[in-house]
VEXGU-948257 format. One record per atom (N, C-alpha, C): residue number from 0; residue in one letter; atom name; x, y, z. Coordinates in steps of 0.1 Angstrom, whole numbers, m for minus. Each point is the difference from the previous one (the first is absolute). Layout:
BEGIN
PAGU    n  res  atom     px     py     pz
PAGU  NUM    A    CA      X      Y      Z
...
REM end
This chain:
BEGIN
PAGU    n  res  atom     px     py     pz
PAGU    0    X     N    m46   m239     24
PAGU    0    X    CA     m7      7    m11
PAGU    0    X     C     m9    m10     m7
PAGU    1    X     N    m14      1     m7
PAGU    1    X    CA     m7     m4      0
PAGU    1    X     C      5     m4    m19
PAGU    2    X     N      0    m14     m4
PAGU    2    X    CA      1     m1    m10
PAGU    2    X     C     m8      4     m9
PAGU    3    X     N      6      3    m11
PAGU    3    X    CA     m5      5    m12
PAGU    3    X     C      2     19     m2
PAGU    4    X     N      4      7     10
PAGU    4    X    CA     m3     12      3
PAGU    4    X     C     18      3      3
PAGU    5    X     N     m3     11     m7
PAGU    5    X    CA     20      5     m2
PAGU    5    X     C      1      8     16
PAGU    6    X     N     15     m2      0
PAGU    6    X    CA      6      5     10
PAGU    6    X     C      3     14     m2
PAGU    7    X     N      4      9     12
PAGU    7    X    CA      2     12      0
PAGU    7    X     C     12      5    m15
PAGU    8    X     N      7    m13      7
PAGU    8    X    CA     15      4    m12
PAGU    8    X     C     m5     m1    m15
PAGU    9    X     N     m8    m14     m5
PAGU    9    X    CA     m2      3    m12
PAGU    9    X     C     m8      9     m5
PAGU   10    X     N    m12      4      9
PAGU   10    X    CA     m7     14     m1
PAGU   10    X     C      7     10     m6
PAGU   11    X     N     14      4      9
PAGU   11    X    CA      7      9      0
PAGU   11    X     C      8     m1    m17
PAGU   12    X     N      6    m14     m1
PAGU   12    X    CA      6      3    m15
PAGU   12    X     C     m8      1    m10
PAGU   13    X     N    m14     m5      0
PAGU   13    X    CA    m11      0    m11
PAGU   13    X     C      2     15     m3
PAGU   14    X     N     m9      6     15
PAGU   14    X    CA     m2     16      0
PAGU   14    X     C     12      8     m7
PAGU   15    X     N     14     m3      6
PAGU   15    X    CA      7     10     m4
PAGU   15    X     C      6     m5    m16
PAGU   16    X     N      0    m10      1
PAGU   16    X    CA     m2     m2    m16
PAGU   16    X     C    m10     12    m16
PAGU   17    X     N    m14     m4      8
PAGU   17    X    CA     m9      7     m7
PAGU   17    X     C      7     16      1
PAGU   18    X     N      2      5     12
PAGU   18    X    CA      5     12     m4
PAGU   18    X     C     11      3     m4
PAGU   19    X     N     12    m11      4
PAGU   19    X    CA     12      6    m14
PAGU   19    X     C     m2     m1    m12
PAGU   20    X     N    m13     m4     m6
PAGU   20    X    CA     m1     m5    m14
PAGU   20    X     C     m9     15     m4
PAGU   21    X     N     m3     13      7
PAGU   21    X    CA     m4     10     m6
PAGU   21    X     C     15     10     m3
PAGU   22    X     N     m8      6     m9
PAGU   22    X    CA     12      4     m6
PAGU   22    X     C      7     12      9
PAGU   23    X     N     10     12     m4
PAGU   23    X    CA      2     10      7
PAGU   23    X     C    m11      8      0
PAGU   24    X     N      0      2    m13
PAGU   24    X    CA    m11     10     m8
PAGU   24    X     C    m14     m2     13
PAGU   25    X     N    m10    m14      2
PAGU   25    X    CA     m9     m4      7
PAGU   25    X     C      3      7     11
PAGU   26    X     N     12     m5      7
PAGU   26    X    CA     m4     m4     16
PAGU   26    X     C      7     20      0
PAGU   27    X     N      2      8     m6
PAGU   27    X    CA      1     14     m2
PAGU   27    X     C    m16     10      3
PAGU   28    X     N     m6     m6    m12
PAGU   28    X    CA    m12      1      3
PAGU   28    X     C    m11      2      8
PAGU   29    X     N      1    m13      6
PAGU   29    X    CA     m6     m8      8
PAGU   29    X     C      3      9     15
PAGU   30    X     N     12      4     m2
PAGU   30    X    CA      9      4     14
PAGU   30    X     C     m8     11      2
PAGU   31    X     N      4      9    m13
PAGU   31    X    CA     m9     15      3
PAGU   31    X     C    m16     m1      0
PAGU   32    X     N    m12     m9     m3
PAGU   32    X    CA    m12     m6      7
PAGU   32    X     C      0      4     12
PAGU   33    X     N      9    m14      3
PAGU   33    X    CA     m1      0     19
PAGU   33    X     C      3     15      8
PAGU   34    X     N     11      4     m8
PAGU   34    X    CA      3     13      9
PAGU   34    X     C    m15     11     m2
PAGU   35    X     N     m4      3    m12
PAGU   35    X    CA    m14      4      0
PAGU   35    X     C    m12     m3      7
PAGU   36    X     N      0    m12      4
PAGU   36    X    CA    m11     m9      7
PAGU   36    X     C      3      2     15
PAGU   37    X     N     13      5      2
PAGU   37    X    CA      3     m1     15
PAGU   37    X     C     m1     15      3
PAGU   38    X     N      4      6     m7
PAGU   38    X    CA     m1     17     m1
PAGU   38    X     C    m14      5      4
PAGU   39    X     N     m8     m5     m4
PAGU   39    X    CA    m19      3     m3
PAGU   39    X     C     m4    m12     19
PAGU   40    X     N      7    m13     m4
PAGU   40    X    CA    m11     m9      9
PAGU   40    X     C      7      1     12
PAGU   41    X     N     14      3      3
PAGU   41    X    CA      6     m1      9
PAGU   41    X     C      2     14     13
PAGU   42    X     N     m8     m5     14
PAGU   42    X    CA     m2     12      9
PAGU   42    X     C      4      4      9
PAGU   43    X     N      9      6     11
PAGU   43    X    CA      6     m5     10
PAGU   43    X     C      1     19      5
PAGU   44    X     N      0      1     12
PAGU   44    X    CA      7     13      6
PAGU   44    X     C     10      7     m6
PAGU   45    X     N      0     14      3
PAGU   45    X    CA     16      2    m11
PAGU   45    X     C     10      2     16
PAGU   46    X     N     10     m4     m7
PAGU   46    X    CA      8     m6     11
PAGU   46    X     C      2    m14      3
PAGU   47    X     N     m6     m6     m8
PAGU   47    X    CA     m1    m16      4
PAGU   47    X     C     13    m10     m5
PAGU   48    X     N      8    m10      5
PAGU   48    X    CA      9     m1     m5
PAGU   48    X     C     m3    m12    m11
PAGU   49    X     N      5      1    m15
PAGU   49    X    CA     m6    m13     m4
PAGU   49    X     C     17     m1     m7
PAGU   50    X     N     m5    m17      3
PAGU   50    X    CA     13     m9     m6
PAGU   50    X     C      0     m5    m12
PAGU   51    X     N      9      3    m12
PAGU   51    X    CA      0     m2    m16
PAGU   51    X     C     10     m9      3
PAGU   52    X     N      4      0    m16
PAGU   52    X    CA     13     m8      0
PAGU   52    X     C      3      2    m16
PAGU   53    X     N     14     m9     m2
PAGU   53    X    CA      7     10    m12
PAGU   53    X     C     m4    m16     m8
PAGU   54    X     N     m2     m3    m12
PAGU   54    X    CA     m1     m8    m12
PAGU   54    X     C      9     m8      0
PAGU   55    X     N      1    m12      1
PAGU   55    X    CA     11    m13      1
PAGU   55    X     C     m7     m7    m16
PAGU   56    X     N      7     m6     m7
PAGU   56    X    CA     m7     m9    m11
PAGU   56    X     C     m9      7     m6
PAGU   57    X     N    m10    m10     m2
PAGU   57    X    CA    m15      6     m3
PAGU   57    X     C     m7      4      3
PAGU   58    X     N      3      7     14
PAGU   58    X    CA    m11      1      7
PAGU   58    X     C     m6     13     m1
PAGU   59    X     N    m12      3      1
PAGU   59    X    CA     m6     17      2
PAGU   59    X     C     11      6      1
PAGU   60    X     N      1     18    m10
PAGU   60    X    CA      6     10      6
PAGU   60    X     C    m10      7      8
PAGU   61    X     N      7      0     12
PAGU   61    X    CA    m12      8      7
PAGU   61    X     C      4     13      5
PAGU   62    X     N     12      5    m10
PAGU   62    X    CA      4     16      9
PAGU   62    X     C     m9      7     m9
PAGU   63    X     N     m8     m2    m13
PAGU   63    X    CA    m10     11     m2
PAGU   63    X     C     m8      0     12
PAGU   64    X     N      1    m10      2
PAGU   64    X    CA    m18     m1     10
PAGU   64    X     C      7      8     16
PAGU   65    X     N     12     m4      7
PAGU   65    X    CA      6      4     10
PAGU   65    X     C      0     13     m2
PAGU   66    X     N      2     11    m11
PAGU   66    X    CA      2     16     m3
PAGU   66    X     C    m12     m2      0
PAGU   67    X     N    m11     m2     m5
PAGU   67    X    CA    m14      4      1
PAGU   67    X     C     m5      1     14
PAGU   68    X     N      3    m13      8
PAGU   68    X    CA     m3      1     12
PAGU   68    X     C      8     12      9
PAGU   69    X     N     13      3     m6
PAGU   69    X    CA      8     10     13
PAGU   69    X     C    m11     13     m2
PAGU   70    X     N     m5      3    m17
PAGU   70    X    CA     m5     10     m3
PAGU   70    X     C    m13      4      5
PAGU   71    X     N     m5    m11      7
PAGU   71    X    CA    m12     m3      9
PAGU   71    X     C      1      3     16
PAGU   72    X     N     16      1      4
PAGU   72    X    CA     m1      5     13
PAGU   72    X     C      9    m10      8
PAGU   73    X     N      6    m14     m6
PAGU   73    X    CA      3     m9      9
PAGU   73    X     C     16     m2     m2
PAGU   74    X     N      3     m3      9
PAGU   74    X    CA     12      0      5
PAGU   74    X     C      7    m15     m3
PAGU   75    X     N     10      2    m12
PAGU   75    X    CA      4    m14     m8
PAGU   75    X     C      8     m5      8
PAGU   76    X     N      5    m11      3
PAGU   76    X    CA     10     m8      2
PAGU   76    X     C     m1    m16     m9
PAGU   77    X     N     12     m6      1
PAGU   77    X    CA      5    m11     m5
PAGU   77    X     C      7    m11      5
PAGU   78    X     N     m3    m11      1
PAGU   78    X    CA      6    m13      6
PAGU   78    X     C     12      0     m4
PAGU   79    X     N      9     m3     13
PAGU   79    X    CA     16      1     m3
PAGU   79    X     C      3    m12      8
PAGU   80    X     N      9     m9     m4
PAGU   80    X    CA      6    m14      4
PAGU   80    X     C     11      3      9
PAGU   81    X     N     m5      0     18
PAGU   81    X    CA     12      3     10
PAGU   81    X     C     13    m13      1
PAGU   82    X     N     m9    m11     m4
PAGU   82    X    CA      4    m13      4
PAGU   82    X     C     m3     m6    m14
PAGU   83    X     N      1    m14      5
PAGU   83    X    CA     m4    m15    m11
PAGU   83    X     C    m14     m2      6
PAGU   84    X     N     m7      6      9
PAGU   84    X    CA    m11     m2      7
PAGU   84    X     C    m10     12     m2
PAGU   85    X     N      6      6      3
PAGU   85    X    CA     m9     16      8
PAGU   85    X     C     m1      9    m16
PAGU   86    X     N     m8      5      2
PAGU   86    X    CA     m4     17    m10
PAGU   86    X     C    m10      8     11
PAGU   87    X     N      9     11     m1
PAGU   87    X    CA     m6     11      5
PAGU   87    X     C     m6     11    m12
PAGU   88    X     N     m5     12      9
PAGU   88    X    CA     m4      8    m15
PAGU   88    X     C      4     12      7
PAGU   89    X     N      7      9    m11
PAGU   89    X    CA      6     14     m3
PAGU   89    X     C     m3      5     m6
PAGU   90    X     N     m3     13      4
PAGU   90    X    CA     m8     12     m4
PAGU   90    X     C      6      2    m16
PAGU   91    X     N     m4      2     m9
PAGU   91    X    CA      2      1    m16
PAGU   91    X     C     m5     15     m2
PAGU   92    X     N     13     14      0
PAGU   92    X    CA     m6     10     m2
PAGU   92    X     C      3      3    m16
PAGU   93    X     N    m10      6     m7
PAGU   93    X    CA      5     10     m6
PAGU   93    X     C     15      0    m10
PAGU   94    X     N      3     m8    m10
PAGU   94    X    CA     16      0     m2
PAGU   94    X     C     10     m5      9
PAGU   95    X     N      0     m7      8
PAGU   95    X    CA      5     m6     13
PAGU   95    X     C     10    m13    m12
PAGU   96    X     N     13     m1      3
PAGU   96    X    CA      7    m11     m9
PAGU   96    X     C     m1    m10      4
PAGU   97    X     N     m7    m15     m9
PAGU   97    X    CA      4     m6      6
PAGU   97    X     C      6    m13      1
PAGU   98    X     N      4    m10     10
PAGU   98    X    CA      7    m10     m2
PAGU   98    X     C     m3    m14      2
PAGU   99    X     N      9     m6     m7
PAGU   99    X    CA     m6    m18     m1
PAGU   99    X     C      0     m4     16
PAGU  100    X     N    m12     m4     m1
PAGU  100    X    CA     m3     m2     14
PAGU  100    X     C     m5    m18      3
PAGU  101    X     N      0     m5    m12
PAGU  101    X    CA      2    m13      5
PAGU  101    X     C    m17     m4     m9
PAGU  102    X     N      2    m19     m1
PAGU  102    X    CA     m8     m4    m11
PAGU  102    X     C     m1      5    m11
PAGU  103    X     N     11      8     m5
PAGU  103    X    CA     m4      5    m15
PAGU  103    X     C     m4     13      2
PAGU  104    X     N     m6      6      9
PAGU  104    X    CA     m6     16      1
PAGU  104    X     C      9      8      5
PAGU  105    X     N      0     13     m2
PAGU  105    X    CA      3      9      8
PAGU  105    X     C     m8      7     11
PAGU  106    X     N      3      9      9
PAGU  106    X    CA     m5      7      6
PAGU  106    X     C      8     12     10
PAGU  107    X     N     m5     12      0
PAGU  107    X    CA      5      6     12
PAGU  107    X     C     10      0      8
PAGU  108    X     N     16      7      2
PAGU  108    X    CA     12     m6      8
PAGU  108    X     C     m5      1     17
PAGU  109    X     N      7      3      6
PAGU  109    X    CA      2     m5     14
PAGU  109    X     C     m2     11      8
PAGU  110    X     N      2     11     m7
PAGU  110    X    CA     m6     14      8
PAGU  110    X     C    m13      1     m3
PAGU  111    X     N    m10     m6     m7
PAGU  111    X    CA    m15      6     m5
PAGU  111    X     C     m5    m10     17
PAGU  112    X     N    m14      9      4
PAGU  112    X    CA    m11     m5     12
PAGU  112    X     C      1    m13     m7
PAGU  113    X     N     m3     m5     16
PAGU  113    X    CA     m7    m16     m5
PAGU  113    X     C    m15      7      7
PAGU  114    X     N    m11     m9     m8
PAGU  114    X    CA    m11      6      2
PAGU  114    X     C    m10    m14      1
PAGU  115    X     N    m12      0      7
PAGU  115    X    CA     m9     m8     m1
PAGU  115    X     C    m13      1     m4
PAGU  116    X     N      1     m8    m15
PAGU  116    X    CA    m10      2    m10
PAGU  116    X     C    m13      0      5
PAGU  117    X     N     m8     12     m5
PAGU  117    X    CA    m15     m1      4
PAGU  117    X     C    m11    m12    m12
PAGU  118    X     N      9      6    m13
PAGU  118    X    CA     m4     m8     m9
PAGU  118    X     C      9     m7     m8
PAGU  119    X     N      0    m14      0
PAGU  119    X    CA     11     m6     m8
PAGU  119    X     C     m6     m8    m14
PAGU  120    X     N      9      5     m7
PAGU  120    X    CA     m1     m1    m15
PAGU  120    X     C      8    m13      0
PAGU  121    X     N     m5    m13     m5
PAGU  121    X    CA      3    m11      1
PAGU  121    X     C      3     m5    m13
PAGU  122    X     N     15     m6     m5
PAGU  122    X    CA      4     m7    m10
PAGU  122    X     C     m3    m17      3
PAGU  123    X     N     m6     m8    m11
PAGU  123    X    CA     m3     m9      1
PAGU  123    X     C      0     m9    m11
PAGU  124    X     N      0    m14      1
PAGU  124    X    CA     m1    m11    m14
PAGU  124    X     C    m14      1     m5
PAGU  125    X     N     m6     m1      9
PAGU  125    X    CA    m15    m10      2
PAGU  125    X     C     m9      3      7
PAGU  126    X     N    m14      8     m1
PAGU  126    X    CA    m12      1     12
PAGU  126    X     C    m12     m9     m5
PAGU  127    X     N     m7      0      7
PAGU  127    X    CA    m16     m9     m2
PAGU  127    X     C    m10     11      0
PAGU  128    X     N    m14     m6      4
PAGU  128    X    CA    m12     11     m1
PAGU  128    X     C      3      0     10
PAGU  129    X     N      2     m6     14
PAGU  129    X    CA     m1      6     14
PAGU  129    X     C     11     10      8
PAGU  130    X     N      5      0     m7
PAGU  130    X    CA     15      6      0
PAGU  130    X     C     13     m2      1
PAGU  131    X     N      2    m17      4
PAGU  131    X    CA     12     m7      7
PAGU  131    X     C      8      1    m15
PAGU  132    X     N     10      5      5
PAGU  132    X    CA     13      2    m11
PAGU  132    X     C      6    m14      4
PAGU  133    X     N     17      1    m14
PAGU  133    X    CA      9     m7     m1
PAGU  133    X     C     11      9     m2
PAGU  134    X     N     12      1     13
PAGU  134    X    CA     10     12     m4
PAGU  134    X     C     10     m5    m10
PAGU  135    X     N     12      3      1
PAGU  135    X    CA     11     m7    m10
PAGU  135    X     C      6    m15     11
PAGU  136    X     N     m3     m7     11
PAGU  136    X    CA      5     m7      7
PAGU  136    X     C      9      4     10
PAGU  137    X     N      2     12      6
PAGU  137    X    CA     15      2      7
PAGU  137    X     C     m8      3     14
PAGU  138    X     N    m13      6     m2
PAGU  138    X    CA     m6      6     16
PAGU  138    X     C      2     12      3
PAGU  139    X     N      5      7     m8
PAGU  139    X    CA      1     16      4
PAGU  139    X     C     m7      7      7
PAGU  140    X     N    m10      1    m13
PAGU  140    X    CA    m11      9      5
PAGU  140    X     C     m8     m6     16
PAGU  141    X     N     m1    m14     m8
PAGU  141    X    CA     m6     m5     16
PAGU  141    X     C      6     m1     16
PAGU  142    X     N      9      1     m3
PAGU  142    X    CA     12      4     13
PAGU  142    X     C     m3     11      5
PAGU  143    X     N     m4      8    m12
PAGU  143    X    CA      2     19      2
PAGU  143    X     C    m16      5      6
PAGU  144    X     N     m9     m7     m5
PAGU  144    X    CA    m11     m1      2
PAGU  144    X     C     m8     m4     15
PAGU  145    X     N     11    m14      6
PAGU  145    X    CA     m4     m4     12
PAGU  145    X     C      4      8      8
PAGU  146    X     N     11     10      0
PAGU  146    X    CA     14      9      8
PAGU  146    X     C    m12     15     m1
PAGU  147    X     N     m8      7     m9
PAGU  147    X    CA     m8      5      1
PAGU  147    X     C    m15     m1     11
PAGU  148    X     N     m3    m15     m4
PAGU  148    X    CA    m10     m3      9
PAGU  148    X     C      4     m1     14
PAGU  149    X     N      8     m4      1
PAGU  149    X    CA      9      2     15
PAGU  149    X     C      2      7      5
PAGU  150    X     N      2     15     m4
PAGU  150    X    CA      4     10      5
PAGU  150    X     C    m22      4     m1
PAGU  151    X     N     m4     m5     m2
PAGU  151    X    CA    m19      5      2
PAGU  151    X     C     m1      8    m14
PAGU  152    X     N      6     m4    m11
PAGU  152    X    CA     m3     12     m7
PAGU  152    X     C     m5    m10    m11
PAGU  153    X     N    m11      3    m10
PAGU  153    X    CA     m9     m2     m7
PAGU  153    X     C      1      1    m15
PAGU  154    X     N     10      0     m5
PAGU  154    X    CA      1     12    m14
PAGU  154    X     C     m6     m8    m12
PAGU  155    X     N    m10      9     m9
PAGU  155    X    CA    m10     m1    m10
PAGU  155    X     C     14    m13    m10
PAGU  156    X     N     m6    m14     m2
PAGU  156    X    CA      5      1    m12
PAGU  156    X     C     m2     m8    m13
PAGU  157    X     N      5     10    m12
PAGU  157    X    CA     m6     m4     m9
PAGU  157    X     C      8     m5    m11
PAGU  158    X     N      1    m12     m3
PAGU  158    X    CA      9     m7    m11
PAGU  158    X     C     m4      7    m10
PAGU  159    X     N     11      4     m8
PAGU  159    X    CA      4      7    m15
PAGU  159    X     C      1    m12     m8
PAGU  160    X     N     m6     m4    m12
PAGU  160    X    CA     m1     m9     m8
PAGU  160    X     C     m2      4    m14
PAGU  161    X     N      2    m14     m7
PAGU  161    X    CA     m8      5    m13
PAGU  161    X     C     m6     m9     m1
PAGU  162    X     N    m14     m5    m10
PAGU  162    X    CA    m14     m3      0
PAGU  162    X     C      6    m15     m1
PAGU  163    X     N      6     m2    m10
PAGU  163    X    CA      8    m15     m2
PAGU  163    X     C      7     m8     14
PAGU  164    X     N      2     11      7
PAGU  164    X    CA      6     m8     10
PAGU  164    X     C    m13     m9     12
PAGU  165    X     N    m15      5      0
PAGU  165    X    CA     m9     m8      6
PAGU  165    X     C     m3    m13     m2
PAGU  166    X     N     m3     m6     11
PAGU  166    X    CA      0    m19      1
PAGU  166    X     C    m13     m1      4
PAGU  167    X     N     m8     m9     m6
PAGU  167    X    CA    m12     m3     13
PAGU  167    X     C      2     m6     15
PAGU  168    X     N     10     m1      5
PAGU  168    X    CA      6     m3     15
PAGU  168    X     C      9      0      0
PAGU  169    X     N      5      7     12
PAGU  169    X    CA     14     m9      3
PAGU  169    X     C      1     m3     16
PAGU  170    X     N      9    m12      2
PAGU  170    X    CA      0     m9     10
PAGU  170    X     C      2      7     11
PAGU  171    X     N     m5      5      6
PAGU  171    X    CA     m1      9     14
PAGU  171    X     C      6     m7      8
PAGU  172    X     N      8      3      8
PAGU  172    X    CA      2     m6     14
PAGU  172    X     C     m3     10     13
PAGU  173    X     N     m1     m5     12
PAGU  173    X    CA     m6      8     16
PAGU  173    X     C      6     12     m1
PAGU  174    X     N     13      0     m2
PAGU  174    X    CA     10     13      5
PAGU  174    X     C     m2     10    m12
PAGU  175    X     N     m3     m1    m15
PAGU  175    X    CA      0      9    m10
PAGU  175    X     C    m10     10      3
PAGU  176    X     N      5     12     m3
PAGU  176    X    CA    m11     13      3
PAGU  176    X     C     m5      2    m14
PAGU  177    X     N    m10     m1     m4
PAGU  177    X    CA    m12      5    m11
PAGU  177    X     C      6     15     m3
PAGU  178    X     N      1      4    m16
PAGU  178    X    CA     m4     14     m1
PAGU  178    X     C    m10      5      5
PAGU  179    X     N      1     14      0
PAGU  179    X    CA    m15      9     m1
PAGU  179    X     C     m8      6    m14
PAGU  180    X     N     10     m2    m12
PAGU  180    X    CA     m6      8    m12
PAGU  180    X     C     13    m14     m8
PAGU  181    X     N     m2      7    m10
PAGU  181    X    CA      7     m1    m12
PAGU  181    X     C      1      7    m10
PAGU  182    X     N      8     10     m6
PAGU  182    X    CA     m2      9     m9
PAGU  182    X     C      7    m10    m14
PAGU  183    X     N     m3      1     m8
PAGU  183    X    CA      0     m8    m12
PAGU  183    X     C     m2     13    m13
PAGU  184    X     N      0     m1    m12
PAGU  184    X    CA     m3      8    m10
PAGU  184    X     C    m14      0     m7
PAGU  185    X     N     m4     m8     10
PAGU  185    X    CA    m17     m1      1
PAGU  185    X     C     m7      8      9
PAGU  186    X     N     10      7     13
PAGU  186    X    CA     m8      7     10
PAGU  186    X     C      7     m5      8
PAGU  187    X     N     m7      8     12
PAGU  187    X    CA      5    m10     14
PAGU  187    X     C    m16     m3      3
PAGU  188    X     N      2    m12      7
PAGU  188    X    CA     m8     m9      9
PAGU  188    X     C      3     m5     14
PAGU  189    X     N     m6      6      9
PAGU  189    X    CA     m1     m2     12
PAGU  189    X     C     m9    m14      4
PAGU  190    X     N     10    m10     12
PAGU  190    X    CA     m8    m12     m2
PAGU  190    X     C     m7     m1     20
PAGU  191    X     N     m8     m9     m4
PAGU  191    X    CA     m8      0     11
PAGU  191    X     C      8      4     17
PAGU  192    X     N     10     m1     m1
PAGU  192    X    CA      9      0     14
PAGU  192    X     C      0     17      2
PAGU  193    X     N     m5      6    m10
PAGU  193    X    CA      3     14      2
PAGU  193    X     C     m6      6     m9
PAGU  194    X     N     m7     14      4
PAGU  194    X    CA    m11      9    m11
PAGU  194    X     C      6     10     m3
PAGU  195    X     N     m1     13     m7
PAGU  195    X    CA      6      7     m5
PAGU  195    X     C      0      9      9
PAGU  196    X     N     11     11      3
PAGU  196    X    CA      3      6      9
PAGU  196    X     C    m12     15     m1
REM end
């Protein structure tokens, strides 16, 4: 790493710092924005599967925005922790109960589809202008991400943020896959790797 320029990790505690320091009240707010912004900006087939996720810490609530989207036609599911490694995603119907599924979230039990996201709704520390995020350190998503690309499948995705959480870089390395958008409570923004659908 190139001196004078922070690392992914301190990126990561600055960022999540700045957003534990809004209040409930804010990041409430803020939450139902994005779900508005994604309701209006956000496009996809009806039938399309897109991947939410349930609120850990501070992070986005994004089930206004996930009911907005089911209300749109798309077929919810949720990252469930099979392993200390792996997350799969299960279909999230409708009132569906559900259970701690590992890192702090819940999700979907063992009878719901496992499904492969067309659109994945991405929880994150940290993105740049070009899109390269910072997840929480563990590789999940990125695990889940390469296991998609493998199987040839492509899925839209767009880190869920809030405006505070933006960096002017972060330290990219070969193997990290770029977002395609970022919805924020400023809008979503689609970044050069990808144009609006």
């Amino acid at each position: 790493m190139t001196s004078g320029l922070l690392t992914k990790a301190q990126i990561r505690v600055e960022r999540l710092a700045l957003r534990d320091a809004l209040s409930f009240e804010q990041r409430q707010l803020k939450s139902l924005a994005i779900s508005e912004n994604g309701a209006v900006a956000l496009r996809f087939a009806a039938g399309s599967v897109v991947s939410g996720f349930m609120p850990i810490r501070s992070e986005v609530d994004a089930r206004p925005l996930m009911e907005a989207l089911r209300a749109k036609g798309g077929r919810i599911c949720l990252p469930v922790m099979v392993d200390r490694e792996t997350i799969v995603f299960r279909e999230f119907v409708k009132g569906a109960e559900l259970f701690k599924s590992g890192f702090g979230t819940t999700g979907p039990g063992e009878n719901a589809a496992v499904l492969d996201p067309d659109v994945l709704l991405v929880p994150l520390s940290a993105f740049d202008v070009s899109g390269h995020r910072i997840g929480y350190g563990a590789g999940h998503y990125d695990r889940a991400i390469a296991r998609l690309h493998a199987k040839g499948l492509n899925p839209v995705l767009i880190g869920i943020a809030f405006d505070c959480q933006e960096v002017p870089s972060v330290p990219a390395e070969a193997h990290d896959v770029a977002l395609d958008a970022v919805l924020t409570e400023s809008g979503l923004r689609y970044f050069d790797n990808r144009t609006a659908q």
